[in-house]
C-alpha positions in Angstrom: -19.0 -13.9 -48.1 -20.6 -12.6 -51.1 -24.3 -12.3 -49.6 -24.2 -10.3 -46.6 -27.1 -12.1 -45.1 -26.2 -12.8 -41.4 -26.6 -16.8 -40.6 -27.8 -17.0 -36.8 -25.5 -19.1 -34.3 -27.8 -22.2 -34.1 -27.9 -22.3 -37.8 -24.0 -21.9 -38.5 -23.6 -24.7 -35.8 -25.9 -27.1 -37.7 -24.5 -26.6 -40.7 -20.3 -26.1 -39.9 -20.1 -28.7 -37.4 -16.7 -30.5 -38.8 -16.0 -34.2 -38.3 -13.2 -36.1 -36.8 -10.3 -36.6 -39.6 -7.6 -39.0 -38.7 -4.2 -38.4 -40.4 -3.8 -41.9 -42.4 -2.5 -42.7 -45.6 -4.4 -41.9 -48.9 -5.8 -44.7 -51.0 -5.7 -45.0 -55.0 -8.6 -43.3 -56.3 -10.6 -44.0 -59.8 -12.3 -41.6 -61.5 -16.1 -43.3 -62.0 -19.3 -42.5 -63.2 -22.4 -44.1 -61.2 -26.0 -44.7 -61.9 -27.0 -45.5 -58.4 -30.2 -44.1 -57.0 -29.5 -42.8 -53.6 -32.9 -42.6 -51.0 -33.7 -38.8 -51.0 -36.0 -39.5 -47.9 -34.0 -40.2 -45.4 -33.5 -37.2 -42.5 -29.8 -38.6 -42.0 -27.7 -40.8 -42.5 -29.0 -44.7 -42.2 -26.6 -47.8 -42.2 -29.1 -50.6 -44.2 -27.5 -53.9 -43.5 -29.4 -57.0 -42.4 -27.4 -57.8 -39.5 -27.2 -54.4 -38.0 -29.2 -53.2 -34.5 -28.9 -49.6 -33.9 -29.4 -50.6 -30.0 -26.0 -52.1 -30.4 -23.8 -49.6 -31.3 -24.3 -45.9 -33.2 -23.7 -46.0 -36.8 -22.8 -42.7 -38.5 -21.3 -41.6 -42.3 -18.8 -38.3 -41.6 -17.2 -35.6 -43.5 -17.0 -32.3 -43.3 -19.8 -30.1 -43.8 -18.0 -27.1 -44.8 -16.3 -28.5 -47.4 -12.5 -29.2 -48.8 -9.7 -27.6 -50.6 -9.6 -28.1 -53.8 -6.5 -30.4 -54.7 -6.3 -31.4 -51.1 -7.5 -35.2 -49.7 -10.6 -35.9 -49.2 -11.6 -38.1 -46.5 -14.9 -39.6 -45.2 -15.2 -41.4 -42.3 -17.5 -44.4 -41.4 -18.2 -45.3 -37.9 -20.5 -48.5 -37.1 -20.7 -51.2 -33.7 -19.3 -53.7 -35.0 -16.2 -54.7 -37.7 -18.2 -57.8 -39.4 -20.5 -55.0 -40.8 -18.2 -54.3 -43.8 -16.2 -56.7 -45.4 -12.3 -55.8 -46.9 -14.4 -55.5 -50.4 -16.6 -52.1 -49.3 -16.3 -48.8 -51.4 -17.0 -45.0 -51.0 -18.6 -43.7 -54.2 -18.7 -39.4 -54.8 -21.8 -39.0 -56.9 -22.0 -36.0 -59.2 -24.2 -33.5 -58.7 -23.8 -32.0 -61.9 -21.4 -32.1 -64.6 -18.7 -33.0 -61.7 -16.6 -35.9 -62.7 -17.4 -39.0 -59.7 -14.9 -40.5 -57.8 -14.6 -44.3 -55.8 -12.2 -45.6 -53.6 -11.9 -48.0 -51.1 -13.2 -48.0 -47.5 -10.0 -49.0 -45.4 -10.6 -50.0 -42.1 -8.7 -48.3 -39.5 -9.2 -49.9 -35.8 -11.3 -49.5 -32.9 -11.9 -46.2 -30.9 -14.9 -45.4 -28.5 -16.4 -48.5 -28.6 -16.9 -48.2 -32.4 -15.1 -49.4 -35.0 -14.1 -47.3 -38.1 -13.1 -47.1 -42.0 -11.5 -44.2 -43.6 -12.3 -43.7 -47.5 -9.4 -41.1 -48.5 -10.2 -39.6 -52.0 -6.4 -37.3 -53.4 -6.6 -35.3 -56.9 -9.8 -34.2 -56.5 -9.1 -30.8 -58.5 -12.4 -29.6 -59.5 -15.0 -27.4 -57.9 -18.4 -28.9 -56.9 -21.0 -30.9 -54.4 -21.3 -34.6 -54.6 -23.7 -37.3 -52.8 -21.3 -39.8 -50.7 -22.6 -43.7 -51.3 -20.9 -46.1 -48.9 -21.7 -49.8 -51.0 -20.5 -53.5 -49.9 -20.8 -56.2 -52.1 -23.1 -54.3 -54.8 -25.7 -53.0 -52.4 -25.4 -49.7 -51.1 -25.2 -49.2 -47.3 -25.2 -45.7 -46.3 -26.1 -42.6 -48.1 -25.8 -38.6 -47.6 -25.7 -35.4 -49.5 -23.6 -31.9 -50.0 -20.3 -33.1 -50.0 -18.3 -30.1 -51.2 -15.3 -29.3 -52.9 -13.6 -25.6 -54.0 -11.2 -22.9 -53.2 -11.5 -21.4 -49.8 -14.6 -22.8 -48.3 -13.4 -23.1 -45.2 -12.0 -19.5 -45.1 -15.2 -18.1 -46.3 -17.1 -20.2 -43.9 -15.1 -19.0 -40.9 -14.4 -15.6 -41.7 -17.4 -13.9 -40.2 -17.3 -16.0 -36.9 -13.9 -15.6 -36.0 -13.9 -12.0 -36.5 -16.6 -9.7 -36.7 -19.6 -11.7 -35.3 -17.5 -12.9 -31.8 -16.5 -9.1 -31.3 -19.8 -7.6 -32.1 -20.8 -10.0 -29.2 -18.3 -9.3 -26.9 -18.1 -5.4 -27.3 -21.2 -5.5 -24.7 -18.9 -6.9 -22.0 -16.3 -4.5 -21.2 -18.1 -1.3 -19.0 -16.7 1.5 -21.2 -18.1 1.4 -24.2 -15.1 0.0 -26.4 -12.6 -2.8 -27.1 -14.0 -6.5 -26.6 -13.8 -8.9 -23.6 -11.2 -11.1 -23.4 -11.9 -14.9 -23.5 -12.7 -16.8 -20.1 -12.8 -13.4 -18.2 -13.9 -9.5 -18.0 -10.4 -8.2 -18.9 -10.1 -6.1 -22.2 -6.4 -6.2 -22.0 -4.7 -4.0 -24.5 -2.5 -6.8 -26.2 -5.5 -8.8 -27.2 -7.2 -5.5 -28.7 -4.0 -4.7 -30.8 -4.1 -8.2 -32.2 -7.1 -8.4 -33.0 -7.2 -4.5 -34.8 -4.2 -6.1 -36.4 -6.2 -8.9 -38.2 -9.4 -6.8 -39.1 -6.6 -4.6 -41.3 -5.2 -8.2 -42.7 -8.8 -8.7 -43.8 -9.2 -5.3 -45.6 -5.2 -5.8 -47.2 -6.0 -9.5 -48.8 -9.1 -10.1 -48.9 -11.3 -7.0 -49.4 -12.3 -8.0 -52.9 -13.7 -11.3 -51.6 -16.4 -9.0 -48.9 -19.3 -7.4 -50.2 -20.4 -3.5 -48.8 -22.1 -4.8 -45.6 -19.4 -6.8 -44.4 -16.3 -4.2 -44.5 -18.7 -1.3 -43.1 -18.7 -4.5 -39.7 -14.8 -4.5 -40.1 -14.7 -0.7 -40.2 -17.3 -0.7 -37.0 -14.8 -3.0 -34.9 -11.6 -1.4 -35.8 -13.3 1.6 -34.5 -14.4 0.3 -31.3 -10.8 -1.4 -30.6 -9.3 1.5 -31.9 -11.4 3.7 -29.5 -10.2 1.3 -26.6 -6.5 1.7 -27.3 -7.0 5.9 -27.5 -8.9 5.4 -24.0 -5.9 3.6 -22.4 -3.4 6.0 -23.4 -5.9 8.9 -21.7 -5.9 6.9 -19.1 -2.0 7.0 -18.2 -1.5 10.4 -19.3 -4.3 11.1 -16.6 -2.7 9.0 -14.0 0.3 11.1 -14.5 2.8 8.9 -17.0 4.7 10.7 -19.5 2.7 11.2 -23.3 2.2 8.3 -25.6 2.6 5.6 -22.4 -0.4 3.2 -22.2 -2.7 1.5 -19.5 -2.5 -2.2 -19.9 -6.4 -2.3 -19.6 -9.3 0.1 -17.9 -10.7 -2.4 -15.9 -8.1 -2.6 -12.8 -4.7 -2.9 -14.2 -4.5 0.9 -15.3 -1.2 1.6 -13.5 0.5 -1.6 -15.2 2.2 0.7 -18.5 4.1 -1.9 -20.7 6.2 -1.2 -23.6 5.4 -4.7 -25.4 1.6 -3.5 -25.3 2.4 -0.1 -26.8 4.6 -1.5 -29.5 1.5 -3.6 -30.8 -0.9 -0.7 -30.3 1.3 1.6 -32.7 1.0 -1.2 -35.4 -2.8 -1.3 -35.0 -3.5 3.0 -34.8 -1.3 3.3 -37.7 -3.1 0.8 -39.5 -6.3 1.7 -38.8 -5.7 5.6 -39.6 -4.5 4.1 -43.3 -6.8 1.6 -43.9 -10.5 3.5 -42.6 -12.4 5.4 -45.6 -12.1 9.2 -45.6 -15.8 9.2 -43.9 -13.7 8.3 -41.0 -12.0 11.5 -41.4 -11.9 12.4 -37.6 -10.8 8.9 -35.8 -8.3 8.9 -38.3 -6.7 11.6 -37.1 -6.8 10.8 -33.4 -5.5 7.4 -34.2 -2.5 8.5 -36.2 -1.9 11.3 -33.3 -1.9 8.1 -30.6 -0.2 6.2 -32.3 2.3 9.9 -33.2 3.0 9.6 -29.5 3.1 6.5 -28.1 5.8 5.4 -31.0 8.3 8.9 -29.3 7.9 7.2 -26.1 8.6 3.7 -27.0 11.4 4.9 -29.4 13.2 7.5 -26.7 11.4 6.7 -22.9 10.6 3.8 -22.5 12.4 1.1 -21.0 12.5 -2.8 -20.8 10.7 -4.8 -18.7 14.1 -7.0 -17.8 13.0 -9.7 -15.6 9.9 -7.8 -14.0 7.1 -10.3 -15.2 9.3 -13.1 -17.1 9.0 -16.7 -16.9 12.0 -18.6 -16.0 10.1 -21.5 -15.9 8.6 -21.6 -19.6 11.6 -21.5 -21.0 13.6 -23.7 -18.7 16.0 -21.2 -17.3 17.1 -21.3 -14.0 15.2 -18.7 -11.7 19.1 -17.1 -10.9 19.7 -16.5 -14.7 20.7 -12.8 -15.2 18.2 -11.0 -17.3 19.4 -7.6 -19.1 17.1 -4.5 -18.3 18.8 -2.6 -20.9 17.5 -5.0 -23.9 14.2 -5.4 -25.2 13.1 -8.8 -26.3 13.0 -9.2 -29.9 9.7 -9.9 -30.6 9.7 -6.5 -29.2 12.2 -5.1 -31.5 10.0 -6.8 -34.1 6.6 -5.0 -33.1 8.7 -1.9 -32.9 9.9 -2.3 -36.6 6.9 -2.9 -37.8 4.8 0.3 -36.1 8.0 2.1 -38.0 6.8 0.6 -41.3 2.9 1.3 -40.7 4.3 4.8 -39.6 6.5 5.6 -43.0 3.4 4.1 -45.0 0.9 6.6 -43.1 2.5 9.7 -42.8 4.0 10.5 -46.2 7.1 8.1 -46.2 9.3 9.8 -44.3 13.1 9.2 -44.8 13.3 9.1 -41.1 10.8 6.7 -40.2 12.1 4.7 -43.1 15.3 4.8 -41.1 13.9 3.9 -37.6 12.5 0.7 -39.7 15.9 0.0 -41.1 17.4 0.7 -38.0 15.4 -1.6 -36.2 15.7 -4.8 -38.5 19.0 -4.5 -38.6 19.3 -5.1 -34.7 16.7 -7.8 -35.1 18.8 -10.1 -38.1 22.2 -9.2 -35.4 20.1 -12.2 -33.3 19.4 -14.5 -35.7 20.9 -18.0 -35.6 23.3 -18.1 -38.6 24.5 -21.6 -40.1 27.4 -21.4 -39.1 26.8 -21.1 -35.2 23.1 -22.7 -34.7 21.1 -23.7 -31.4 21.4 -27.8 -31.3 21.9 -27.5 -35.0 18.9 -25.0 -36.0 18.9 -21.4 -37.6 17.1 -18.9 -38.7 15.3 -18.3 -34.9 16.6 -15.9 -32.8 18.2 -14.9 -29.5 16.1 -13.3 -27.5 18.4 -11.0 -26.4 21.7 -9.8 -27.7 23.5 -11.0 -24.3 22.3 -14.0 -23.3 22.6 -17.4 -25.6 19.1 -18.8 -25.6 16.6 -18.5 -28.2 13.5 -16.8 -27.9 10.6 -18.7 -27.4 7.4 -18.9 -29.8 4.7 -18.1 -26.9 5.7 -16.4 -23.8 2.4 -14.6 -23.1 1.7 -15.2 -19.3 1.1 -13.1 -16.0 3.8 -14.3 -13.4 2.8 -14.5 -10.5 0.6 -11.4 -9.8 3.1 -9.6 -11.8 2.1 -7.8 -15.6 5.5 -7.7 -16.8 8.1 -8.6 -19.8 5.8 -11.9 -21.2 2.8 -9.6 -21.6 1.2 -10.1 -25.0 4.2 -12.6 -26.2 1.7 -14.4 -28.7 3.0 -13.6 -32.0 6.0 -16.4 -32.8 9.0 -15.2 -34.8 7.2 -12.7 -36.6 8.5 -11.6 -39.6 5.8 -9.3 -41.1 8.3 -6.0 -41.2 10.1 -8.2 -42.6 7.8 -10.0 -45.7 6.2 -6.2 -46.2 9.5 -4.4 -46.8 11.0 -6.7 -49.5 7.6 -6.1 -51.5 8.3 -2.1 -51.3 
């Protein structure tokens, strides 16, 4: 993440492609030193054994090619035709690169899958930062070779960053016919939900991990909060236009414009406020039609809107029975949650107002009246929640569907629990 330099798709695919793990049981590991020679010509991979055909059977030596957590196991995987090729004695060898201590353990053999048969070498307390050549040996003579095994802190998280966030939208921003927000996945929607959530998680990256970006990176971050941003304005134009009272949104511009849900506002308020906070002065303009969207659409969700009640809601998913009474006075609480936390990113952008501090307060204190206590838990768990005040059941972690044709109460029902009003207030 430090560099900047953009890595084209066929080359981040070459080189992030991660292996198979299987969950097994780790294996005592020595610390050693080695003065092997490993073949620096080969293009991959080669099992050397005399009784091995490659027209029998694929042979291949596997581990991740991004890399692994530091202090976390280690495991590299061996995959060859037949099980007579390595004998209960065969060891996996981590060669220094460097000043790197080197590591051996034993190649376990864990069964049969694909028509191949398989051996795990699992490598724990591996503590230290570095790249290592794995050697797979048998009997003294080394069988398989390969380089650039890797080991540090956040090398996955670096690797992935720029893939699952800015480079996907800056390819899908082409997609939606208006000129803002990103397609959704598998179809030409650009639903408002997904945009919020997404707006959401660009902020996430500025909050924790600005430090980690360099200048090129954050202006991408600032260039997609922008045009999901832009989107979310554009849908509360839109239902204004169509006649719905101020700060109500469209669902989406591309043909469900007259479906105006409250569990897409409450997300959208979280990601306008952010935004307005989080942007550079430069942005001095979209700021302020942010904050002003998200201004209104936070009155309407706080005194017009109303529940969905069972308009839209899955009986099904949650095992109720179709003829279960849902309340249309109540709002589901991952509702109530959303809605606590747009009055948190509202007290932290406009001046920390005693009275959005006490629409937050408010808010969380109708949440924790749901929660599961000890002493009267759901089949003996807590800490969950009802999902409404009136009804017994416990809200579900996903609900996010379209019932039938109908866009309705499990609209946008993705985030599980969430407790992020909750985490941010205790650190204020």
């Amino acid at each position: 993440m430090a560099s900047g330099k953009h890595v084209s798709r066929r080359g981040f695919f070459k080189t992030s492609a991660l292996a198979s793990t299987f969950m097994l049981g780790g294996a005592s590991v020595s610390s050693c030193a080695s003065s092997h020679q490993l073949d620096d010509t080969e293009p991959f991979p080669v099992f050397h054994h005399p009784g091995f055909d490659p027209s029998k059977g694929v042979s291949g030596l596997l581990f991740s090619q991004i890399g692994y957590e530091a202090g976390h196991p280690v495991r590299v995987i061996v995959r060859l035709p037949s099980k007579d090729l390595l004998s209960g004695q065969a060891e996996c060898r981590l060669i220094p690169g460097g000043d790197e201590r080197g590591y051996k353990t034993e190649c376990k053999y864990w069964g049969e899958q694909w028509g191949s048969h398989w051996w795990v070498a699992s490598f724990t307390g591996i503590d230290e930062n570095g790249e290592w050549s794995v050697e797979v040996s048998d009997g003294g003579k080394t069988r398989m070779t390969d380089h650039g095994l890797r080991v540090g802190k956040d090398l996955l998280w670096d690797a992935s960053v720029p893939w699952a966030s800015v480079d996907m939208l800056e390819r899908r921003k082409h997609f939606t016919k208006v000129g803002a927000g990103w397609q959704d996945a598998g179809t030409l929607w650009v639903e408002s939900c997904a945009q919020s959530a997404m707006i959401i998680g660009l902020g996430e990256l500025l909050i924790k991990g600005k430090n980690r970006f360099d200048d090129d990176f954050i202006q991408r971050i600032y260039d997609q909060i922008i045009i999901g941003c832009n989107y979310l304005v554009m849908t509360a134009d839109k239902a204004e236009e169509l006649g719905y009272p101020a700060g109500a949104m469209s669902h989406d511009l591309l043909g469900h414009e007259k479906d105006i849900l409250p569990n897409d506002a409450t997300k959208a308020v979280v990601a306008l406020y952010r935004a307005a906070r989080l942007l550079p002065d430069t942005y001095g303009e979209k700021k302020g039609i942010y904050r002003r969207t998200a201004a209104k659409t936070f009155n309407w969700l706080m005194n017009t809107a109303q529940p969905m009640g069972s308009y839209g809601f899955s009986f099904s998913q949650r095992g109720l029975s179709p003829d279960t009474p849902i309340p249309g006075d109540e709002f589901q609480t991952r509702d109530l949650v959303a809605m606590c936390w747009g009055a948190l990113e509202k007290w932290k952008t406009d001046g920390r107002k005693e009275k959005d501090k006490a629409a937050c307060t408010k808010l969380a204190a109708r949440i924790m009246a749901r929660q599961f206590s000890k002493s009267n838990p759901e089949n003996g768990y807590y800490g969950h929640f009802h999902e409404y005040d009136s009804l017994p059941f416990s809200e579900k972690s996903w609900c996010h569907c379209i019932v039938g044709k109908d866009f309705g109460s499990d609209i946008g029902g993705f985030y599980p629990n969430y407790l992020m009003p909750f985490i941010e207030m205790t650190s204020l």
